[in-house]
N, C-alpha and C positions, 0 to 999 in steps of 0.2 A: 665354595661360596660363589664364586663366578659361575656354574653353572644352575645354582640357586637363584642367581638373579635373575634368572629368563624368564623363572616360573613364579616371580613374587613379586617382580618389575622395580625393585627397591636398588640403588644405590650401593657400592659395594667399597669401602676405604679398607686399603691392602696393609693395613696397621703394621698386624705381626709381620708380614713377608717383610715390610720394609725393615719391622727388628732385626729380623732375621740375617738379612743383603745384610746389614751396617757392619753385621758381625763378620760375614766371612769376608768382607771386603769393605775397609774403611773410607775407602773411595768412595763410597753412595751413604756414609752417616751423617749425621746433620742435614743441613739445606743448601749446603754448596749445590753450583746447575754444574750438571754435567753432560754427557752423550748420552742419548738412547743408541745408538750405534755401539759405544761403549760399554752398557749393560744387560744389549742382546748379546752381545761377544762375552761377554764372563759367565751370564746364563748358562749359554750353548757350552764351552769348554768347561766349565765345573758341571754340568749336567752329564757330561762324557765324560768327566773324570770319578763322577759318584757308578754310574752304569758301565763303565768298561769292564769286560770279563777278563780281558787280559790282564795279567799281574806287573805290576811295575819293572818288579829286577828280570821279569822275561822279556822284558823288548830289549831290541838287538836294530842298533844302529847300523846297517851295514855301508853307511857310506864312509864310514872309518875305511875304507878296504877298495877302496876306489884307485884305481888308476889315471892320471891322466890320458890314458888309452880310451879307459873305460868310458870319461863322459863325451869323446864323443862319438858315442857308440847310442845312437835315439832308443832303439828295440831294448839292447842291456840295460838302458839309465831306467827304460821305464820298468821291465820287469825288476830291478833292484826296488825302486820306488813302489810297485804295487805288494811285491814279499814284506817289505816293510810294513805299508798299511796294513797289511793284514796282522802283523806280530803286532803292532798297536793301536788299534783303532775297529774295536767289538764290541759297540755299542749302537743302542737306537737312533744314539743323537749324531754318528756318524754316516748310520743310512736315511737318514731325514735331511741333515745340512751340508754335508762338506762333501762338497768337490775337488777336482785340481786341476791344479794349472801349468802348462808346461812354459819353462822358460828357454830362451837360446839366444847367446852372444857370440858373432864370429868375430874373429880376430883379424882387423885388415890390414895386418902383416904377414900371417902365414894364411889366413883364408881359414883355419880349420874353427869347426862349430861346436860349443862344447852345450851339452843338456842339460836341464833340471827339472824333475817336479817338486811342486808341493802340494799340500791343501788348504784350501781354503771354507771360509762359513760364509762370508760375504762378498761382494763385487762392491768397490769405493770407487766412484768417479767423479772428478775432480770438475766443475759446472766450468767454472771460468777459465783453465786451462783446454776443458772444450771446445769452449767459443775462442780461445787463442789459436787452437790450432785449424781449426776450418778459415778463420779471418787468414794465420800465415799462406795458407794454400790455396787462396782466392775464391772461396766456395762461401762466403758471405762478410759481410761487415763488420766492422767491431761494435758499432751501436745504430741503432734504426734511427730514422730520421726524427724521433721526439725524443731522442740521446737514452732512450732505455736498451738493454739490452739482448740479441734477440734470440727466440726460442732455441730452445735444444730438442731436438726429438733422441729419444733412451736409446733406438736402433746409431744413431751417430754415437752415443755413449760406448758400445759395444765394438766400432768400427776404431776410436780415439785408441780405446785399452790395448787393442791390440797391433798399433804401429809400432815403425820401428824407428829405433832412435839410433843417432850417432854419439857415441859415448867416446869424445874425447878431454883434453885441458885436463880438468882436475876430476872428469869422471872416468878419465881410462880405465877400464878393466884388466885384471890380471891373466896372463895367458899362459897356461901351463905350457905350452908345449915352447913359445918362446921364454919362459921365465924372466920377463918382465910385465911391467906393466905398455898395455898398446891400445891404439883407438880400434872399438868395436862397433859392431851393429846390433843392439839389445833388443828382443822382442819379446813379450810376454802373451801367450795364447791360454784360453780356454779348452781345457783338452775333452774336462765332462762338466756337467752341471746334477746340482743336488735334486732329490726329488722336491724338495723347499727354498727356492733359491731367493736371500735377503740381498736386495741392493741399494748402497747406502748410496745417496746425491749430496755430494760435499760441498756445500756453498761457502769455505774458507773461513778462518779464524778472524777475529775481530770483526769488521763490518758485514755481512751479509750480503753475498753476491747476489742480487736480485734477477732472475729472469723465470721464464717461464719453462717446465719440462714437459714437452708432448709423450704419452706412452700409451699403450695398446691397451684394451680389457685383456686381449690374447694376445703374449710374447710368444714369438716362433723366433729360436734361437737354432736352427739346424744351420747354419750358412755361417754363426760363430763358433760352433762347438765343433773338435777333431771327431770326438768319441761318437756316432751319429747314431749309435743302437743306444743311449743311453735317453735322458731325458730333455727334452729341446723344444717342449711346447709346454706355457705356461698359462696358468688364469690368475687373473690379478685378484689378491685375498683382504689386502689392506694395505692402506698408506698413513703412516707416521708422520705430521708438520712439526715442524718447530714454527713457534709466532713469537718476535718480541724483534728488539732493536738488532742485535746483537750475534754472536753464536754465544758472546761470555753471560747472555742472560736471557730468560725470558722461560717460555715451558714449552714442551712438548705433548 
């Protein structure tokens, strides 16, 4: 129907689909507002889960089988993580959307660095802990001089994601190799990117963090991504608003 409309120029109301979503997921029935962010993610993972060629009871978790040796071991974590992807993850919607991401927290107690990947469908960046953390590091203000708040450009979005944090108090992380919990240095990197990469602009629950986001027609992500034979140059295809007071109302 959607590609009928191009050629008929007529108006198209997604009736059945919406019968459709209520059903497999009562989260989008009725008129409650919810995320677009939230329903491109159920999309995309029941999209992969109707197209996956692999069989459910054949995937094999191998991180059951992990040593504390093994994560931190960078080369072993990832080839474990990529054997993995591949016993689950044989679908279109897996070569179109998801990427991964490698994480590492070292332990500043014993110094040692333990790995992880995962995958990801989308990139979430958080708008006003953006501008929080350029203002903590004296690289701009916390509001311009008519008290609005000032731009983000998507390339700082990209730079934010990937610092490192100090995870101590009550965020300490646990440290195999000392077997308790100790203050770490947590950092989350982009290791590849999808050939479709969705990235959500999170402007907080309840009020509406208001500023403006500068981004590229053409994203060149080689200077964030590990994986550099992979994909790193984007064209921009469409952007999703949300308008109204609110995040708890209004439409997208």
């Amino acid at each position: 129907n959607l590609w009928n409309r191009e050629k008929n120029n007529k108006p198209y109301s997604p009736y059945e689909f919406k019968e459709v979503l209520s059903k497999e997921n009562p989260l989008f029935a009725g008129i409650a507002a919810n995320d677009s962010k939230d329903l491109i993610n159920f999309l995309i993972e029941r999209f992969h889960q109707e197209l996956n060629e692999v069989k459910e009871n054949n995937n094999v978790n191998n991180k059951n089988n992990l040593t504390a040796q093994n994560q931190t071991n960078e080369q072993f974590m990832l080839n474990t993580f990529l054997q993995e992807f591949k016993e689950k993850f044989n679908s279109p919607i897996s070569d179109l959307f998801y990427g991964m991401i490698e994480t590492k927290s070292q332990c500043q107690r014993c110094a040692i660095i333990k790995y992880n990947f995962q995958v990801y469908s989308f990139l979430e960046f958080p708008l006003q802990q953006v501008n929080q953390y350029y203002y903590n590091t004296n690289r701009r203000p916390l509001y311009n001089n008519d008290g609005t708040n000032p731009d983000v450009d998507l390339y700082e979005c990209f730079e934010y994601y990937q610092k490192i944090d100090l995870m101590n108090g009550d965020n300490q992380m646990y440290c195999n190799m000392c077997n308790k919990l100790c203050d770490s240095l947590y950092s989350t990197t982009i290791y590849s990117s999808p050939l479709n990469l969705i990235i959500n602009l999170n402007r907080g629950r309840g009020a509406v963090y208001e500023c403006k986001v500068n981004f590229p027609d053409q994203l060149i992500l080689f200077n964030y991504v590990v994986f550099k034979e992979g994909y790193t140059a984007y064209q921009l295809y469409a952007v999703i608003c949300h308008l109204g007071p609110s995040s708890m109302s209004g439409h997208f």
